[in-house]
N, C-alpha and C positions, 0 to 999 in steps of 0.2 A: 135342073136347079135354076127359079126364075132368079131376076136382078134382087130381090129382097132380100133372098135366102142366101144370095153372095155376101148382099150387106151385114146378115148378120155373123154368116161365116168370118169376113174378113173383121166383123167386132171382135169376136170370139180371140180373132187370132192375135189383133194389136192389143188386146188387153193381157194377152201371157208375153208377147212382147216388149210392152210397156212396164211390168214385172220383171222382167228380165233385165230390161234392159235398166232399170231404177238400181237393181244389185249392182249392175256394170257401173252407173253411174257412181253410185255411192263408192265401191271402193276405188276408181279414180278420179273422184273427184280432188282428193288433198293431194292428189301427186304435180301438184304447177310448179312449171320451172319457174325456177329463181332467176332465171335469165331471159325470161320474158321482158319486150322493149315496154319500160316505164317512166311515166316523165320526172326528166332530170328535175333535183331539189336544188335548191342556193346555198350554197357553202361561205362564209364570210373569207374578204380575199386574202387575210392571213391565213386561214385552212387551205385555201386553195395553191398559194406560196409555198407551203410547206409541207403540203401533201404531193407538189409535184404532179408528174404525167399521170391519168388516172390509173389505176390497175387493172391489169388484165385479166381474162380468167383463166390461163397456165400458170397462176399462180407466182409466177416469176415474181413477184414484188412483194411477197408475202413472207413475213418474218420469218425465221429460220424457226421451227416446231420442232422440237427432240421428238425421235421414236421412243420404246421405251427402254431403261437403261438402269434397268435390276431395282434393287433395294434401295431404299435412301438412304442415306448417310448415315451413320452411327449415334453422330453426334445432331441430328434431327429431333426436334422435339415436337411428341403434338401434347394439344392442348384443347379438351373437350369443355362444350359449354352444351348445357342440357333444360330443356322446359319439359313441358307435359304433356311437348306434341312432336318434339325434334330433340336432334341429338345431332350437335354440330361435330366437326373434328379439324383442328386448321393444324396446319405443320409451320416449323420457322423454316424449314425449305422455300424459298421463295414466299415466306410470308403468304400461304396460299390458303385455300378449304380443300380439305384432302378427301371430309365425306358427310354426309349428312342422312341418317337414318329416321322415315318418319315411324312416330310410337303409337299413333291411333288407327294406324294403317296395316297389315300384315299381307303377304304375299299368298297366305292361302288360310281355310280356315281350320281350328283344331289347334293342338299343340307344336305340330311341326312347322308350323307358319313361324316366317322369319318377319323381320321388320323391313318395311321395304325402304332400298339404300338407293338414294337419289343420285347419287354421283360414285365415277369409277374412284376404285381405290386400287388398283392393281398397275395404274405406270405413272409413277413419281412427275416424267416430263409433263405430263397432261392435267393436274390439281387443276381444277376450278379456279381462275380468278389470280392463276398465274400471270405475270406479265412475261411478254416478248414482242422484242424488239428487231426491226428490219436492220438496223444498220448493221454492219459485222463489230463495228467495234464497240456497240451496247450489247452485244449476244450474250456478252461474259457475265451480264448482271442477271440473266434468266434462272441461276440455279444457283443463287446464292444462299449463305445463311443471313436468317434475321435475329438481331437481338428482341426480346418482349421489355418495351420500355414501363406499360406499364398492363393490369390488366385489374381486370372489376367483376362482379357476379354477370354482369350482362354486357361488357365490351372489353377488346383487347385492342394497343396498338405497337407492331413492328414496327422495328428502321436498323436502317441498314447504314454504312457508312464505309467509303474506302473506293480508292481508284477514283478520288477528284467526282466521286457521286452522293448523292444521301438519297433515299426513299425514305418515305413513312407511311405503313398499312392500318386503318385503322377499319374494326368493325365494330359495332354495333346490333345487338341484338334484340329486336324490338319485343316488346311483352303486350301492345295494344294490335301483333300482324301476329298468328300465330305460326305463320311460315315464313315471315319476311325478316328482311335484316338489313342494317347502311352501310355501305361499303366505300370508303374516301382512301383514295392515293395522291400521293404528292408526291414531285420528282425533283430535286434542284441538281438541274445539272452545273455544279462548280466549276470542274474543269473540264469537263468534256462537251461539247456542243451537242447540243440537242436536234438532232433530226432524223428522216424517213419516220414511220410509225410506229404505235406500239398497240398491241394486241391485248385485251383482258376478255379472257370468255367463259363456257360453262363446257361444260365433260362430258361427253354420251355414259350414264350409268345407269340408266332407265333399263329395267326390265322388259321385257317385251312378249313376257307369256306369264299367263297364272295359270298354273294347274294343264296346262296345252291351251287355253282360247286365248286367241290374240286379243292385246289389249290399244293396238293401235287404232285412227279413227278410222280403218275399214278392212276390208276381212284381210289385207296381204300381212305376214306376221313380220314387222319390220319399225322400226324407230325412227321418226320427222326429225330431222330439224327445223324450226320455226321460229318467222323473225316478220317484224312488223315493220314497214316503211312508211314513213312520212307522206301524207298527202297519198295514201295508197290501203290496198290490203294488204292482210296477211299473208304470206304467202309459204311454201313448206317444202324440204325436200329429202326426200327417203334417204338415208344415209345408206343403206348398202347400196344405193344404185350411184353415190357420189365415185366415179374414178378418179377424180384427180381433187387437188386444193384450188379455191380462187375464190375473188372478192369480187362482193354484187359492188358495185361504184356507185348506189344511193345511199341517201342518209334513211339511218334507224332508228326507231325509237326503243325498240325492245327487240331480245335472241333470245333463242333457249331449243332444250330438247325437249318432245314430247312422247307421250304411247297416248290410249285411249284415254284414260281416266288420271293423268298427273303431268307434270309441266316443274323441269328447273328453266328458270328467266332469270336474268339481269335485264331490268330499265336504266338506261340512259339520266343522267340526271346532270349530266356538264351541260353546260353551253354548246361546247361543241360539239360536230357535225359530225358524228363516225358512221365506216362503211360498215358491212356486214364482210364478215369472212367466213368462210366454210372448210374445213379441213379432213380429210380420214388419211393418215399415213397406212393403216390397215385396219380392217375389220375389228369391228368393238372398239377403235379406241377414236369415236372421232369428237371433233371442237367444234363448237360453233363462235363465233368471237366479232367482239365490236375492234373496228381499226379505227385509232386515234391519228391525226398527225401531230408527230412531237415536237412544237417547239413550246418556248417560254413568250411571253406578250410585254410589252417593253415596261406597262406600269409594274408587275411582277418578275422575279429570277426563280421561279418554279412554275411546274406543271402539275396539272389534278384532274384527276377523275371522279366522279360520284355518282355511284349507283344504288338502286336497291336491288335485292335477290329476292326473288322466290321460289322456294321449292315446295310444292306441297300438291295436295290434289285440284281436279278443274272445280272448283265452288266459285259458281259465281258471285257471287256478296263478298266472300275473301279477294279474289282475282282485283274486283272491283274497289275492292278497300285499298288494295295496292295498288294497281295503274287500271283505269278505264278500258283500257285500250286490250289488257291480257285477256278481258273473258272473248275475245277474237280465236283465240287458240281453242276454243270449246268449238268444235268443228261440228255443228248444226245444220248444213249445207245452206241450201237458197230458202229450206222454210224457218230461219232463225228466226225472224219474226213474228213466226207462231208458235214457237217451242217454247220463249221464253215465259209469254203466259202461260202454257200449259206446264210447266216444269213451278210455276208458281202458283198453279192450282194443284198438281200434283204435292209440295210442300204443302200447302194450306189441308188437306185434307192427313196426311202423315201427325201433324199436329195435332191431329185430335183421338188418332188410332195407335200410333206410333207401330205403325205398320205397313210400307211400303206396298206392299202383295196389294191389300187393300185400296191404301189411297189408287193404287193404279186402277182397278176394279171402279170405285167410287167417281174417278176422274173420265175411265169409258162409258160411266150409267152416265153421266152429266154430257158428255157429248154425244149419247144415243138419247139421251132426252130432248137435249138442242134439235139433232136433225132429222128429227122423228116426222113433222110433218112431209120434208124432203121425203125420206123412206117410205113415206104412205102413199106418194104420191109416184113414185115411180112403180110399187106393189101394185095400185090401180091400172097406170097405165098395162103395165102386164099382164094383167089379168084381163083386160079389156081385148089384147092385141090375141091373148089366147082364145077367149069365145069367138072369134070369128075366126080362125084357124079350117074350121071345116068349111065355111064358105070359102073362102081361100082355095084351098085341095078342088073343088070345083070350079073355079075359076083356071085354075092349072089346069086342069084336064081338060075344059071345054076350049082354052084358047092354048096349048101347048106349043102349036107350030105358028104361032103369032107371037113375040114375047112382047112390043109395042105395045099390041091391045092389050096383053094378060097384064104389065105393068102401070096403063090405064085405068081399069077395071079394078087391080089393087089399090089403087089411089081412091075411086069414088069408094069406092069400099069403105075404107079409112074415115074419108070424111062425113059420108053417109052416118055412120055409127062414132063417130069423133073421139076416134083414135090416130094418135101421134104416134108415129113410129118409132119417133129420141126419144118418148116419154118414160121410157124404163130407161135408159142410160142415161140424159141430161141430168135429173135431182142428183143420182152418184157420182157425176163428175167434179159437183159443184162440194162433193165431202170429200175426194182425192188430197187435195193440198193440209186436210187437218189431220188426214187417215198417215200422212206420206211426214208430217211434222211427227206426231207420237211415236211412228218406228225410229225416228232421228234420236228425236228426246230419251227414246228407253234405249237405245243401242247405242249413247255418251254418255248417259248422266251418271256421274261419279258417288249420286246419292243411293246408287242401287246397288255398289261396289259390297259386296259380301253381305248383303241388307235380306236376312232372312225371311221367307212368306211362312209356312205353315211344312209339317211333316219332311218331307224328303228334299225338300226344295227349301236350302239352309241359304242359299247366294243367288239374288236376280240377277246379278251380272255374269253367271256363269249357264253352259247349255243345261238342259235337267238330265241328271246324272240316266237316269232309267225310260228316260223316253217317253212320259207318261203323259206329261201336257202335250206335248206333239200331237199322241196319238190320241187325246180326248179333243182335240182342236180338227181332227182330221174328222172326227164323227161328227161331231158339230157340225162341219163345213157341209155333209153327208147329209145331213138331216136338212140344214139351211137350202138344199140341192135341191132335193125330195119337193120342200113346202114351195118354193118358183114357181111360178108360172113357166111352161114351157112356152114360145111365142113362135118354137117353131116346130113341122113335124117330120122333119128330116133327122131319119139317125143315127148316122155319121154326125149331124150337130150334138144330140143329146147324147153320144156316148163321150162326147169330149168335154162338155159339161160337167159327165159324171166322175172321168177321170182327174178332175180338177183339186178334188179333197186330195187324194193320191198324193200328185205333184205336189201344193202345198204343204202335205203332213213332212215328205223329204227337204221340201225350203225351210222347213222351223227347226230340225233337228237340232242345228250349230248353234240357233242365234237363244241370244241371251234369253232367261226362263222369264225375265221380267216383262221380256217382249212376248212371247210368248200365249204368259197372262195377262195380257191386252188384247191379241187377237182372239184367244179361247171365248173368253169371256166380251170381247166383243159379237164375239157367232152369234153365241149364244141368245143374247138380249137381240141380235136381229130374228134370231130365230122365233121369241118369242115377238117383236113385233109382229113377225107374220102373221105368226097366228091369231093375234090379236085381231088386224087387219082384214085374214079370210074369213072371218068369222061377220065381223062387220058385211062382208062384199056378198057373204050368203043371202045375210036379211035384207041385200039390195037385190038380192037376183043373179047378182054377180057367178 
């Protein structure tokens, strides 16, 4: 095997490689730790007074979190507010959000599909948007009851009063966010002095399978937590691999839990500078949580917090409606820059079909139309590097035990007859980054969530029950194999070529059918460039 035939060998081999190792990427890519060194934020020097030593991450400084501690109270009341897209539920136990179930969403499809419930309801200590408190002697006000002073079709607000304290929890339920809602606390510490922090976060209640496919943003089937810092990215951290509690010590702008396709957040909307806390006492039941430092400011005798919530799926124009900043959690990887057009051409074409299956089809003709000249021009180069294939084989044979001259003589060769050797791989490198954004865009976007194509295939977001796109993408790829130029006539190279459909048809199995029919149906359309193309290279002599 001369130097050439290594070259292409070792193509061959970095390009299943590179495949390989793209899956590897993708699913850990959102695994970054939170405790990555980040540069420190400015905290105003009253926060920094009252926030004391920073926290560590054993947790040691972290408010006290109840495990969980049975039933609620008897005399616990909830109090449901409901639109056309949510179903809130708050408790006067701590004046909390106990659950929030979305209505345009279901967990699977058909009749047995449940509404999917954003947050846990199964431990009392854990509500959503509970407060707690570091010091020991504000612990006592963590599971109090709330009076409802007053309440309306679209807001309620608690308060509480006793032991030299008062709170007041007020929500708001907005009707222009169809998942968002305002969240205002006030704290007047009377007689008790206000200090260490206080804790208001969101609940791990996210689901983490539909139907068996994970719905997290890569294949491991496990729940993020996810929290934006200041002057920084996003950053995420699997909660089953959290062993212990502790606080990142930068400022946040936004927390929350995620899977693949939904997101509960609280945005920051105080003034102040709160850290990031991360909690699991045990499995399924963990917090994510903004830490406040608690005091009062000399022009005021109370304390406030103000946030919005959102629970609802990753859309980006809603995300974006809410805080800028949350369509961060759409976990797009490094080609986000190019998914967002194409997730906007992909919508623009649904508009007018009201067919997902489609617009994806509609959205691969338009980018095999785009890089059509690209694909004619590496077909050429191939086709070129194939007709002299037999001079080639002579050239090996006559200079075998020389490989210097035999790799000379391949060179005038080449340019005698001007053939590029990158000429078949360079045009496809240069489509890799738009090929490597649409697997992104179709294995996140929440627009494919149960979005039915045609016959058997009722959910792009899910694998295809029967296997059938797979294996017609496998044939595609088979036929696409066939019409190649072969550039080389070594074969140990073309049985691994051949083998290629094979492997791919087992890489599609799992992933979503929406992805799927992108690749099928991208085959395809190159298949028929081919042919297009050798047809052309006949009437050249080609």
């Amino acid at each position: 095997m001369d130097n050439l035939e290594k070259r292409s060998f070792i193509a061959i081999g970095l390009s299943v490689l590179i495949l390989v190792g793209w899956f590897y990427f993708v699913s850990k890519r959102s695994q970054n730790s939170p405790t990555s060194p980040l540069p420190e934020q400015e905290s105003t020097p009253q926060e920094e007074a009252h926030r004391g030593k920073a926290p560590v991450s054993d947790g040691s400084t972290q408010p006290n979190i109840p495990a969980a501690t049975g039933k609620a109270r008897a005399t616990s009341q909830e109090i449901s507010f409901q639109t056309e897209t949510y179903e809130a539920l708050l408790s006067t136990r701590g004046g909390a959000l106990k659950g929030w179930k979305l209505k345009t969403y279901k967990d699977q499809i058909g009749p047995a599909g449940k509404e999917i419930q954003m947050l846990s309801e199964e431990d009392p200590g854990r509500y959503s948007l509970a407060l707690f408190f570091s010091d020991d002697e504000l612990q006592k006000f963590q599971d109090v009851e709330y009076e409802i002073e007053k309440q309306t079709a679209d807001e309620i607000l608690f308060s509480y009063r006793g032991y030299g304290l008062r709170i007041e929890r007020h929500y708001r339920f907005q009707k222009e966010n169809p998942f968002a809602f305002y969240h205002h606390t006030k704290i007047w510490p009377q007689k008790i002095k206000a200090q260490g922090d206080v804790l208001i976060g969101i609940s791990e209640g996210l689901s983490s399978e539909l139907k068996g496919q994970p719905l997290t943003a890569s294949y491991q089937d496990s729940r993020q937590f996810v929290y934006h810092l200041l002057q920084s990215k996003t950053k995420r951290q699997k909660i089953k691999d959290l062993e212990k509690n502790y606080t990142v010590p930068l400022v946040s702008q936004w927390v929350g839990v995620e899977n693949r396709y939904f997101l509960s957040a609280l945005v920051n909307r105080t003034k102040l500078k709160p850290y990031v806390s991360l909690s699991s006492h045990f499995p399924g039941k963990g917090l994510v949580a903004f830490q406040y430092p608690f005091y009062t400011e000399k022009e005021k005798d109370f304390f406030e917090i103000e946030l919005t919530g959102y629970l609802g799926p990753k859309k980006i124009n809603i995300l974006k409606q809410t805080e800028p900043s949350l369509t961060e959690a759409i976990d797009f990887g490094i080609f986000s820059f190019l998914c967002i057009p194409l997730l906007k051409a992909m919508n623009f074409f649904y508009r007018y079909t009201y067919n997902y299956g489609i617009a994806i089809i509609l959205l691969t003709l338009l980018i095999r139309v785009l890089f059509h000249p690209l694909t004619k021009k590496s077909l050429v180069s191939m086709k070129q590097m194939q007709k002299i294939q037999p001079q080639m084989a002579q050239l090996r044979e006559k200079y075998k035990s020389d490989k210097y001259k035999l790799n000379q003589e391949i060179m005038d060769l080449m340019r005698k007859n001007k053939v590029n050797p990158l000429g078949g791989c360079l045009p496809l490198l240069f489509q890799m980054p738009i090929f490597f954004a649409l697997y992104r865009l179709l294995y996140n976007a929440i627009e494919l969530y149960q979005a039915p194509f045609f016959g058997w295939i009722q959910d792009l977001s899910a694998k295809d029950p029967y296997y059938i796109m797979p294996l017609f993408m496998g044939v595609a790829m088979f036929a696409q194999q066939k019409l190649t130029p072969m550039t080389t006539m070594d074969p140990m190279q073309q049985k691994m070529m051949l083998l290629m459909p094979i492997v791919f048809t087992f890489f599609m199995i799992p992933l979503p059918s929406g992805l799927v029919v992108y690749i099928f149906f991208s085959t395809v359309l190159q298949v028929l460039s081919q042919l297009w193309v050798n047809r052309d290279l006949v009437k050249q002599g080609l």
